[in-house]
N, C-alpha and C positions, 0 to 999 in steps of 0.2 A: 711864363711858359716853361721857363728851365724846372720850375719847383715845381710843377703839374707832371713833369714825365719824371723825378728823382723823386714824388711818393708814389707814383705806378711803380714804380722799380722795386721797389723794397714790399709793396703789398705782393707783389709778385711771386717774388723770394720765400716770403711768410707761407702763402699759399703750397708753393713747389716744397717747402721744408717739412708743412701737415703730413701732405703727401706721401712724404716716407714713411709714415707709421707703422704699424703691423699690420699685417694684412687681417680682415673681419675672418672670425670660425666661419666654414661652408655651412650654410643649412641646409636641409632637406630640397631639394626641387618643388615647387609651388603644386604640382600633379600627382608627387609620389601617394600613394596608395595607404589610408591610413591601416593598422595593421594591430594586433594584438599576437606577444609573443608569450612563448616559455619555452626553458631547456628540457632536453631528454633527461631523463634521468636512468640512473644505475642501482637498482632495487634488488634486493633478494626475494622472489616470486616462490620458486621453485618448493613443495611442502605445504605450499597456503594456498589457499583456495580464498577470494574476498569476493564479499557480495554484498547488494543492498538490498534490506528487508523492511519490514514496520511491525510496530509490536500490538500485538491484540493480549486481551486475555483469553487462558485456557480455555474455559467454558464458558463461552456466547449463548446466550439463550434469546430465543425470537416467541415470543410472548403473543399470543393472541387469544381470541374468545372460540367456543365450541360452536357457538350458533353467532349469527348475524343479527344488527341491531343496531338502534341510536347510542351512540356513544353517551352516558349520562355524565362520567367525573374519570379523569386522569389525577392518581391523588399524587403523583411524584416528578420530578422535572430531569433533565440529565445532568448528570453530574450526584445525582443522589445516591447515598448506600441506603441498601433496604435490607432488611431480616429475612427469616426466611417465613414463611407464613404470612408474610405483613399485607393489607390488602393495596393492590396498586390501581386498578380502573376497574368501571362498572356500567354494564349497560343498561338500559332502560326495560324495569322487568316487567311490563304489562302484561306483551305480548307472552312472554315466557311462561310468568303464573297462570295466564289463561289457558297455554298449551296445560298446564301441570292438572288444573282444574277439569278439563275436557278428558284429558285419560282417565282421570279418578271417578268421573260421573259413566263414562264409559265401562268401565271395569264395575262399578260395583253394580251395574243394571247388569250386565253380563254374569254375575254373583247372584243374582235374585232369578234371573232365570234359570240358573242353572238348580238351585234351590227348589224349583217350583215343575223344572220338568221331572226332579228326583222325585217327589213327592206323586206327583201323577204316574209314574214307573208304578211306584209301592201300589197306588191304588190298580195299575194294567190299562191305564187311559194313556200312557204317556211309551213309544217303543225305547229299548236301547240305543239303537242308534242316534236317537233323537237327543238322548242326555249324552251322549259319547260328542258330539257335534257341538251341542253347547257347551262341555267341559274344554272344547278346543277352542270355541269363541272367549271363552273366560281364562283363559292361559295367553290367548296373545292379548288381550285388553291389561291383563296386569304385567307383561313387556313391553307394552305401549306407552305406560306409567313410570314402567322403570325407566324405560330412556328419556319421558319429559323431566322426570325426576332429575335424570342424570345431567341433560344439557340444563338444566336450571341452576344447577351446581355448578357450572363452567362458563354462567352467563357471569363471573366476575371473575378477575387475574390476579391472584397472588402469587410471591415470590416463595421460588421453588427451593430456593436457598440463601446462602448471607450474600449481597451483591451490590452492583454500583451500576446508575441508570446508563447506558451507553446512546441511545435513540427515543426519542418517544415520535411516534411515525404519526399520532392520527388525536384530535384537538377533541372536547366535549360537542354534542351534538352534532357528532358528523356522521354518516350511515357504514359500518364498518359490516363489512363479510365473512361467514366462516374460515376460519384459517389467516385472515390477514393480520398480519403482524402489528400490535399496537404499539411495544417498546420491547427494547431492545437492553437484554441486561448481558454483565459480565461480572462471572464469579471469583469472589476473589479468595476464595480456598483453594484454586484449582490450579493458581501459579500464573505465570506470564510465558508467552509464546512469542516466539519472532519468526514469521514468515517473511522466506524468499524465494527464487528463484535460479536454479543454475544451469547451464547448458552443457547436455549429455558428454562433453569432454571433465566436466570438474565433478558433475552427479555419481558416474559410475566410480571416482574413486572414493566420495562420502560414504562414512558407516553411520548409521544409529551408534550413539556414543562415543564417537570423537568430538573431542574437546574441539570448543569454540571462544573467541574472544568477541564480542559487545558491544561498541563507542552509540554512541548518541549525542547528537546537537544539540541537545537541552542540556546532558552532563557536560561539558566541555573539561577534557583530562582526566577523566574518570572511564575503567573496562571493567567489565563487566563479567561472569564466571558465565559461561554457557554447556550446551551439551545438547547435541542434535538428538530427539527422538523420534524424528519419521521424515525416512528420502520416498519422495513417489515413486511409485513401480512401472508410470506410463507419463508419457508428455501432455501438455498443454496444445492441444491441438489449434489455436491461435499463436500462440508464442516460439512453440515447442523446448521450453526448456523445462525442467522439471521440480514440482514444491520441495519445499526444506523448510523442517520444523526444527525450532532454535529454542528448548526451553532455557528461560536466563533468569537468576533471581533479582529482584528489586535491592537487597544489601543496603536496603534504609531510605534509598530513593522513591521520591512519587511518582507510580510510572504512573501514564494512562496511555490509552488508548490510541492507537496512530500517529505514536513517535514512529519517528526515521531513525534506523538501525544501520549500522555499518560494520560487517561479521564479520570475523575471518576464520577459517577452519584452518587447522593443523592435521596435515595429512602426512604420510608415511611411504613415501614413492622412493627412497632411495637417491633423492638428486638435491635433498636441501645444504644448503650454502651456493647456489649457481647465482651466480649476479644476471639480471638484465637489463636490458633498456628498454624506457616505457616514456610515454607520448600519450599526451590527451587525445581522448578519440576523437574534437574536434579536429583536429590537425589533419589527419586522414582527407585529404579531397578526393581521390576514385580509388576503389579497390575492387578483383576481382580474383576470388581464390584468396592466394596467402602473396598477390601482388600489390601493389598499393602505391598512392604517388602521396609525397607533402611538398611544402616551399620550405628551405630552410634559408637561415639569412646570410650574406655573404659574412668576411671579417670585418669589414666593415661597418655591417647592421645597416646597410644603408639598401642593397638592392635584393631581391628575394628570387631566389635557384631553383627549381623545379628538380627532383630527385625520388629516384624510384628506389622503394626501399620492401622488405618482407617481413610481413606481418605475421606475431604468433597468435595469439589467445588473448580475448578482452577479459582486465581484469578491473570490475567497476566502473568506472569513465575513462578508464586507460588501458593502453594498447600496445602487445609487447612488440616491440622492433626485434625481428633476430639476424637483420643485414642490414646495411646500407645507410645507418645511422650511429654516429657516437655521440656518448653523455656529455653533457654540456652544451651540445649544438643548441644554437635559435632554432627552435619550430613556429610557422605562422598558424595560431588557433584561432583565429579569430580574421576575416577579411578575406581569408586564402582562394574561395568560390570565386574573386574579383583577379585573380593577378594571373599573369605569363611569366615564361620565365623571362629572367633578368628585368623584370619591370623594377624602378624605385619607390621603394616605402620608405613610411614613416611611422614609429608608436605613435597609438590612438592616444589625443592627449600632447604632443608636443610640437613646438612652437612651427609653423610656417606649414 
């Protein structure tokens, strides 16, 4: 019995000595709010204007037939360059040569009578006015020629100049309509365009011909020489901000079609070198006017503050703080719709 309570004693000991170890790091509370952050940051804004555009080329051409008809052959696919003259689709010419055929038998009987009331004139069997009516019947039957002539000529699509297929809208053997577009080209003599969009605070200080700068996600580290050649003169009455044309050159690069553009204009306002602070526009959870609320995180990073702060001018997916916020702060972009103040978070991604 003595040796059963002198090794309790000493297991005891063992245990009570674990005990003093260092106390476990705190984790997160098992409820905290998972959360995605970033800091404010401190940007020179001020002379720039930034915006997001996509690049087309200059001259789009929307290609279709003069008359309606079975579609017979699409001879080019997209992503094709074509010459200029080159033929690209054809419709099925039955119906067309039979229009061509009917004006021509039409017009030259209209030819033969008029021939024949001239003749009965000479002899006084036939009045003036009679050949004056048929010389009018035989003037519109050979305009009636000219124009099946004409749409028989445009019952096939060639390329209007040197270009690259951008759309082909409509397959062989399908019933296509006057005017509807069959494919869709872009010229590539005419240069490259970056359209965008800016709102009447950045528009009105844009000129035609202020320099612009370029990036694109396909280039990655590569800018690009631009130069604005046309601000709208009226808004987008869904959007209301106003077009901006971005001519950019290629500089050896394969642009195409519907790359994502990221511009910035270089403007002349008298205030560049001003730092400010800027905040992803997720971050924003109510604003009205130039009021606005975000969660910033405590020093700890552990619980998240509700803080009203005053908004300038969105530039791109970001948004200038001009109160109520300093650079470096935690803002919460991500989760923010979910939290009060002083709730505890946690980055999305870490442990507990």
């Amino acid at each position: 019995m003595t040796r059963i309570v002198v090794l309790l004693l000493i297991a005891g000991l063992l245990l009570a000595a674990c005990g003093r170890g260092p106390a476990p790091a705190l984790a997160p509370p098992q409820d905290a709010t998972p959360v995605r952050t970033e800091a404010a940051e401190s940007v020179e804004l001020a002379g720039t204007v930034r915006s997001v555009g996509v690049l087309e080329p200059r001259d789009e051409m929307r290609l279709s037939f003069k008359v309606g008809g079975v579609l017979d052959s699409v001879a080019v696919d997209v992503g094709d360059r074509v010459r200029r003259g080159q033929l690209l689709a054809t419709i099925k010419r039955a119906e067309v040569d039979a229009a061509v055929n009917q004006a021509s038998e039409v017009a030259e009987k209209a030819r033969r009578d008029l021939e024949r009331a001239r003749r009965l004139k000479a002899d006084e069997v036939a009045t003036e006015e009679q050949v004056q009516d048929l010389a009018t019947a035989y003037n519109v039957a050979l305009s009636n020629l000219d124009a099946a002539r004409f749409n028989a000529r445009y019952a096939r699509i060639e390329a209007p100049d040197d270009a690259v297929v951008l759309q082909r809208l409509a397959e062989a053997s399908e019933l296509v309509q006057p005017g509807q577009p069959v494919l869709v080209l872009g010229g590539t003599s005419g240069g490259w365009i970056v359209r965008t969009a800016l709102a009447d605070r950045d528009a009105v200080r844009v000129d035609a011909g202020d320099a612009a700068s370029v990036s694109f996600d396909a280039f990655p580290g590569r800018e690009f020489a631009g130069r604005v050649t046309r601000v709208g003169s009226s808004a987008d009455p869904m959007t209301g901000t106003f077009d901006v044309e971005i001519e950019v050159a290629p500089d050896g690069a394969r642009f195409a079609r519907g790359l994502v553009a990221r511009v910035s204009l270089a403007i002349a306002d008298g205030s560049a070198g001003t730092m400010r602070t800027v905040v992803p526009v997720t971050a924003i959870v109510e604003a009205q006017g130039s009021a606005a609320t975000v969660y910033v995180l405590d020093a700890g990073g552990r619980v998240a503050r509700r803080r009203q702060v005053t908004v300038g001018p969105i530039v791109g997916d970001r948004v200038v703080i001009t109160l109520g916020l300093a650079s470096g702060e935690q803002v919460v972009t991500d989760g923010a719709a979910w939290l009060s103040d002083g709730d505890p978070v946690r980055l999305a991604g870490q442990a507990g």
